[in-house]
KOLZARO-270162 format. One record per residue (C-alpha): residue in three letters; x, y, z. Coordinates in steps of 0.5 Angstrom, whole numbers, plus 500, padded with zeros to 3 digits. Last residue first. Example, Ala and Ser with C-alpha at 12.3 -4.5 7.8 and 13.67 -1.06 7.14 Angstrom:
! KOLZARO-270162
SER527498514 ALA525491516 
//
This chain:
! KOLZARO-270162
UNK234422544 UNK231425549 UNK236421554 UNK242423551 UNK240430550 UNK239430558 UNK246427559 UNK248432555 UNK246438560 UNK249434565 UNK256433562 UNK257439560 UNK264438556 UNK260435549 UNK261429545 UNK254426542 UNK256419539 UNK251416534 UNK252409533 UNK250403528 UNK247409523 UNK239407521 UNK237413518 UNK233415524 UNK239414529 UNK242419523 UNK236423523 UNK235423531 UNK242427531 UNK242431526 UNK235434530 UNK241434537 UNK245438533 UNK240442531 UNK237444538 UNK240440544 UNK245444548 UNK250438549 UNK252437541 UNK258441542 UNK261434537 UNK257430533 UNK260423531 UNK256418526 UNK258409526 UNK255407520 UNK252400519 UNK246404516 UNK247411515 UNK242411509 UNK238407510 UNK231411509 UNK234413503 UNK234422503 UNK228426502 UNK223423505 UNK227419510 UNK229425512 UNK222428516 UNK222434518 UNK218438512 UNK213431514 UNK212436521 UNK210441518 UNK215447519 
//
């Protein structure tokens, strides 16, 4: 996909999670979740908690984010 086909802030108000506090759970692997992740951070979300049960493969995603 074009990179502006992944852009969410073209389709939804660029303000949308501000002052929201945003979970995401199984969120170790990266792919998906860690794409929802971004939005929400994107989107102006207060806080983003990644819950996962491989610490390391988290950490990793954390980082990238």
């Amino acid at each position: 996909l074009p990179k502006q086909a992944l852009d969410s802030t073209k389709i939804f108000h660029p303000e949308l999670c501000k002052g929201k506090v945003c979970l995401i759970t199984g969120g170790s692997n990266g792919g998906m979740l860690k794409e929802i992740a971004r939005a929400f951070i994107r989107h102006g979300a207060t806080a983003v908690g990644l819950l996962a049960r491989n610490a390391e493969k988290l950490n990793k995603v954390t980082q990238e984010l």
